[in-house]
C-alpha positions in Angstrom: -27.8 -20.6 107.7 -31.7 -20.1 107.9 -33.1 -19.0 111.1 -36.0 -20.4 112.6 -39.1 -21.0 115.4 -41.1 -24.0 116.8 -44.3 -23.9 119.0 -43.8 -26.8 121.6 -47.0 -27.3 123.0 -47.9 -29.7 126.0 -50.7 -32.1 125.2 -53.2 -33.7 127.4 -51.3 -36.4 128.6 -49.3 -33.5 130.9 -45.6 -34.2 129.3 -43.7 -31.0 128.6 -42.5 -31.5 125.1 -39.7 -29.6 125.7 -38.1 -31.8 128.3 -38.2 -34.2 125.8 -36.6 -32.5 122.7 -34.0 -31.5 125.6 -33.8 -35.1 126.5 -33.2 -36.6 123.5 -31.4 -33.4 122.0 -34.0 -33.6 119.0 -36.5 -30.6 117.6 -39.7 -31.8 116.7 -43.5 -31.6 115.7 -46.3 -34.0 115.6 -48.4 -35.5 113.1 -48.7 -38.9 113.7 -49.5 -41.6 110.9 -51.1 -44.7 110.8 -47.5 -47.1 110.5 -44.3 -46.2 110.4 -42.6 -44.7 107.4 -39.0 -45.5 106.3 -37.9 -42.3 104.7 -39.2 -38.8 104.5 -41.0 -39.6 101.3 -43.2 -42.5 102.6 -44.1 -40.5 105.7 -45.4 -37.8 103.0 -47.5 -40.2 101.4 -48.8 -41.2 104.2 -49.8 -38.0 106.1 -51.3 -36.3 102.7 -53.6 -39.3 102.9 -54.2 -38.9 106.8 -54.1 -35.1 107.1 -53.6 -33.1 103.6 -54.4 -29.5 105.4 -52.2 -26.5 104.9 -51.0 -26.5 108.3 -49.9 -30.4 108.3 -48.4 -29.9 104.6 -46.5 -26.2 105.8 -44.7 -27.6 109.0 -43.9 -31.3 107.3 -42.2 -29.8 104.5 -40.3 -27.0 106.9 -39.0 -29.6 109.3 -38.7 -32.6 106.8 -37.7 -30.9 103.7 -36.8 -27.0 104.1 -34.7 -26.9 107.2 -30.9 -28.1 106.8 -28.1 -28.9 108.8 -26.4 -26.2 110.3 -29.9 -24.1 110.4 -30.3 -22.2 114.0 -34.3 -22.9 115.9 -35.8 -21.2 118.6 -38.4 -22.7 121.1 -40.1 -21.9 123.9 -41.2 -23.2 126.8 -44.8 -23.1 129.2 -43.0 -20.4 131.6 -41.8 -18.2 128.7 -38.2 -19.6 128.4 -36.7 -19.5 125.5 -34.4 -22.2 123.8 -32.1 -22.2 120.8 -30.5 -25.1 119.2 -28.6 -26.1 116.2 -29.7 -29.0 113.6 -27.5 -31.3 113.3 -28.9 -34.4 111.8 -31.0 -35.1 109.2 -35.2 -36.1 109.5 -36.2 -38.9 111.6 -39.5 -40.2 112.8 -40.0 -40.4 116.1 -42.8 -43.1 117.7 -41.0 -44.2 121.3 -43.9 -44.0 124.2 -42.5 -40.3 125.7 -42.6 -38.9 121.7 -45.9 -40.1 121.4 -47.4 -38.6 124.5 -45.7 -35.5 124.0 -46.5 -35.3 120.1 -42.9 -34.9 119.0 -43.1 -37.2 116.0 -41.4 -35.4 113.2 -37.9 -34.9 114.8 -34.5 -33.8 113.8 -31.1 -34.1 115.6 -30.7 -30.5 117.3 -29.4 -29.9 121.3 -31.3 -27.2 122.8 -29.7 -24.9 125.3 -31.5 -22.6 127.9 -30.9 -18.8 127.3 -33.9 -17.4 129.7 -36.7 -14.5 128.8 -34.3 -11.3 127.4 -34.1 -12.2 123.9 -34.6 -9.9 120.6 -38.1 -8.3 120.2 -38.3 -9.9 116.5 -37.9 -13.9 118.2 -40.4 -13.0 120.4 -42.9 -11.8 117.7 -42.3 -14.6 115.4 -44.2 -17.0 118.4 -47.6 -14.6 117.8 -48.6 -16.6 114.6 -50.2 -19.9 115.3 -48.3 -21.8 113.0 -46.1 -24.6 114.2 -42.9 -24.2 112.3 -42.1 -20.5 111.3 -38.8 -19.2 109.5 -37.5 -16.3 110.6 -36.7 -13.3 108.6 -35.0 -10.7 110.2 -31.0 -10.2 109.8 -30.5 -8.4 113.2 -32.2 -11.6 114.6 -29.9 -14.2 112.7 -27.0 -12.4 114.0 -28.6 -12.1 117.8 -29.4 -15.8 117.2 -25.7 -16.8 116.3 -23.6 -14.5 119.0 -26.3 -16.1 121.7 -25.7 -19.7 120.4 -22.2 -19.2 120.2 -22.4 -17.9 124.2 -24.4 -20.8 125.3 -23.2 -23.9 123.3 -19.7 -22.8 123.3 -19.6 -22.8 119.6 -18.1 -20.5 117.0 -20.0 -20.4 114.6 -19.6 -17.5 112.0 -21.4 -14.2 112.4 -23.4 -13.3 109.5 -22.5 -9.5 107.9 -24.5 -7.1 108.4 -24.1 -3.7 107.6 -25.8 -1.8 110.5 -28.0 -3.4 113.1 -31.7 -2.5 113.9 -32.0 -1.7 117.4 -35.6 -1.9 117.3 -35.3 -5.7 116.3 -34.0 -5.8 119.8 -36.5 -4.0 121.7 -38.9 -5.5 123.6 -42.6 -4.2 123.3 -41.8 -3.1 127.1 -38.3 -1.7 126.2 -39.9 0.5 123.3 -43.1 1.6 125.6 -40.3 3.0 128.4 -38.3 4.6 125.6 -41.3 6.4 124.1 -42.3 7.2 127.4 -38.9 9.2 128.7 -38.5 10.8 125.4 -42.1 12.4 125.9 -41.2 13.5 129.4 -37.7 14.7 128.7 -38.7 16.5 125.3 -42.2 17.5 125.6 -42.5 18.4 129.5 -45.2 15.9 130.0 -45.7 13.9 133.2 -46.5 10.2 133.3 -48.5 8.6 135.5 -47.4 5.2 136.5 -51.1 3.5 137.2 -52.3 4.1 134.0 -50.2 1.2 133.1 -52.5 -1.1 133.9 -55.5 0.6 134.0 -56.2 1.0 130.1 -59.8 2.5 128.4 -61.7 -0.2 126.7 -62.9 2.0 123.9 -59.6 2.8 122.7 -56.6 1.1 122.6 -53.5 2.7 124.6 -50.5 2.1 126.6 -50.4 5.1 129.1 -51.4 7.9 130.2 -49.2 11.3 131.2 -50.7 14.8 131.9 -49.3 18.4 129.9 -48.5 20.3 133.4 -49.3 23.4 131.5 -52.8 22.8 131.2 -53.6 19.9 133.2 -55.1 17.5 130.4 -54.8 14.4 129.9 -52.1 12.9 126.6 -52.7 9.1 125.3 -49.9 6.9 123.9 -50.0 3.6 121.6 -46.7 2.1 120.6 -46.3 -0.6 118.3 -43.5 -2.5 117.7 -41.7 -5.1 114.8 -44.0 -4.8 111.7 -46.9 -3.4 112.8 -48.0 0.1 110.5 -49.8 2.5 112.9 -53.1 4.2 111.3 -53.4 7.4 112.8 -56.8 7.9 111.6 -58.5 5.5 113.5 -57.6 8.1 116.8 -59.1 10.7 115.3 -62.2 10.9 117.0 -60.6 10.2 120.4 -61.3 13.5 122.2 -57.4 13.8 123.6 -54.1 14.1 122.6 -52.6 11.4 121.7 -48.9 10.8 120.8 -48.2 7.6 118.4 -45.1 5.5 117.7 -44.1 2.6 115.7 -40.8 1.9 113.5 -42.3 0.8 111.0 -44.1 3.7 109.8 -48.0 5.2 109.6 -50.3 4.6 106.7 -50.8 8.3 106.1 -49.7 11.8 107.9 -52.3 12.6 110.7 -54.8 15.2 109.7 -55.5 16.4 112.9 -53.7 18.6 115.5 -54.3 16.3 118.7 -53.4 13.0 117.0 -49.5 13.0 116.6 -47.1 10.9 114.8 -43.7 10.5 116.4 -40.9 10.5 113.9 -38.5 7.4 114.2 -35.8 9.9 113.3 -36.7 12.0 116.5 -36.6 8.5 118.3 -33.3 7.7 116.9 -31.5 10.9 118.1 -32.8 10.5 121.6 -31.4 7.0 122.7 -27.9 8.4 121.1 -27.8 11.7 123.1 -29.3 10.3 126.1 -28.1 6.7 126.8 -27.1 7.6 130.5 -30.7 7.5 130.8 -31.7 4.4 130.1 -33.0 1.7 132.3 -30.1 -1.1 132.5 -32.2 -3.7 130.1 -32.5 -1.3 127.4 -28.9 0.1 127.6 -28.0 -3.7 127.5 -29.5 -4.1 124.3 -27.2 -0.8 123.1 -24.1 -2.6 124.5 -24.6 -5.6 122.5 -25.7 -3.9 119.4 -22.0 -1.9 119.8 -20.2 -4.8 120.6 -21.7 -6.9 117.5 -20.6 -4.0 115.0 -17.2 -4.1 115.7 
């Protein structure tokens, strides 16, 4: 089973092209060509002559070609709702008046069930890129993927194994910015100050701000989240503390006192020894994790 994402877009003509892959429990993209094939191969033809770009050739071949029966898709909707269906059916091509305003040409059989905003962090990044179709490489998100499918389809499909599951693949850019963010109160003394939450410095890019009570200056935090590597050097100049965090690492050790690099290990022992503290959504996310590794 290969996991993977669609960007459903709603064209000009105003149709949600969501309602229709929900509608006619199909998964699709557009692409239109000038008459209608009768097999995948003719409709490959026919859009290399008509199209031929990388982005036409990449999402053909994923939904035509690369994705097979049994494969798990997520979508997502204009109000940030997210969808996850099951192919079922092999390639079609779809030209009915509601497929054509709504650019869903390139379909295959898959029923799409609604399972709302609180997915894993890693399905949520994989929307980011513009490309239409986009696999999905992450195994703490194939097995999310499966336990949720199984939930809302009412389906048993098998779990995938997995050895040990990456909470961070979970966590939500929010989730990990509130986890950073009691871990530097309960384990460093500062204080945060909610306002600064949404009242960020231009020059520099940062989350929050908190206060040392000792000395009554200011401390900065950036988080970063899925696979994005941290440079601590680029903060060097900043004339503040500032505490950084991402799970996936720094590019070098920071060379200067103020600028500090949180280690995921220090992370990691905190949400084990302090779970009663957590915020309901993020302890959620802990619960499942447990449940899934039994």
């Amino acid at each position: 089973m290969k996991l993977w994402r669609v960007h459903l877009r709603p064209d000009a003509d105003g149709v949600d092209p969501v309602d229709v892959c929900i509608q006619q429990e199909v998964i699709g993209i557009g692409w239109r060509v000038s008459k209608r094939p009768s097999n995948r191969d003719e409709y490959w033809a026919l859009g290399e002559k008509e199209y031929g770009d990388i982005g036409w050739s990449r999402a053909a071949n994923a939904i035509g070609w690369r994705m097979e029966i049994g494969d798990l898709v997520w979508v997502r909707d204009f109000f940030g709702i997210y969808y996850v269906g099951k192919i079922t059916g092999e390639w079609e091509y779809g030209d009915n008046p509601d497929n054509l305003k709504a650019d869903i040409i390139n379909i295959r059989p898959c029923k799409l069930y609604r399972v709302g905003t609180n997915v894993a962090v890693k399905i949520i990044n994989s929307f980011r890129p513009s490309a239409t179709v986009q696999r999905i490489h992450d195994e703490t998100a194939e097995l999310f993927s499966v336990f949720v499918y199984n939930k809302v389809a009412n389906d048993s499909l098998p779990l995938p194994p997995i050895k040990k599951i990456d909470i961070y693949s979970l966590l939500s850019d929010v989730d990990l910015e509130d986890i950073v963010s009691l871990y530097l109160q309960k384990e460093k003394g500062l204080l945060f100050i909610p306002s600064s939450r949404s009242r960020r410095n231009d020059t520099i890019s940062y989350e929050y701000q908190l206060v040392d009570p000792q000395n009554a200056q200011p401390v900065f935090v950036q988080v970063k989240s899925g696979d994005i590597v941290l440079n601590p050097s680029k903060y060097y100049k900043f004339p503040h503390k500032f505490y950084l965090f991402s799970p996936a690492g720094y590019t070098e050790t920071s060379q200067r006192e103020h600028i500090i690099c949180i280690d995921k290990k220090d992370i990691d022992i905190f949400l084990e020894s302090t779970r009663n503290l957590l915020p309901l959504n993020i302890s959620a996310w802990f619960d499942l994790r447990d449940m899934l590794e039994k």
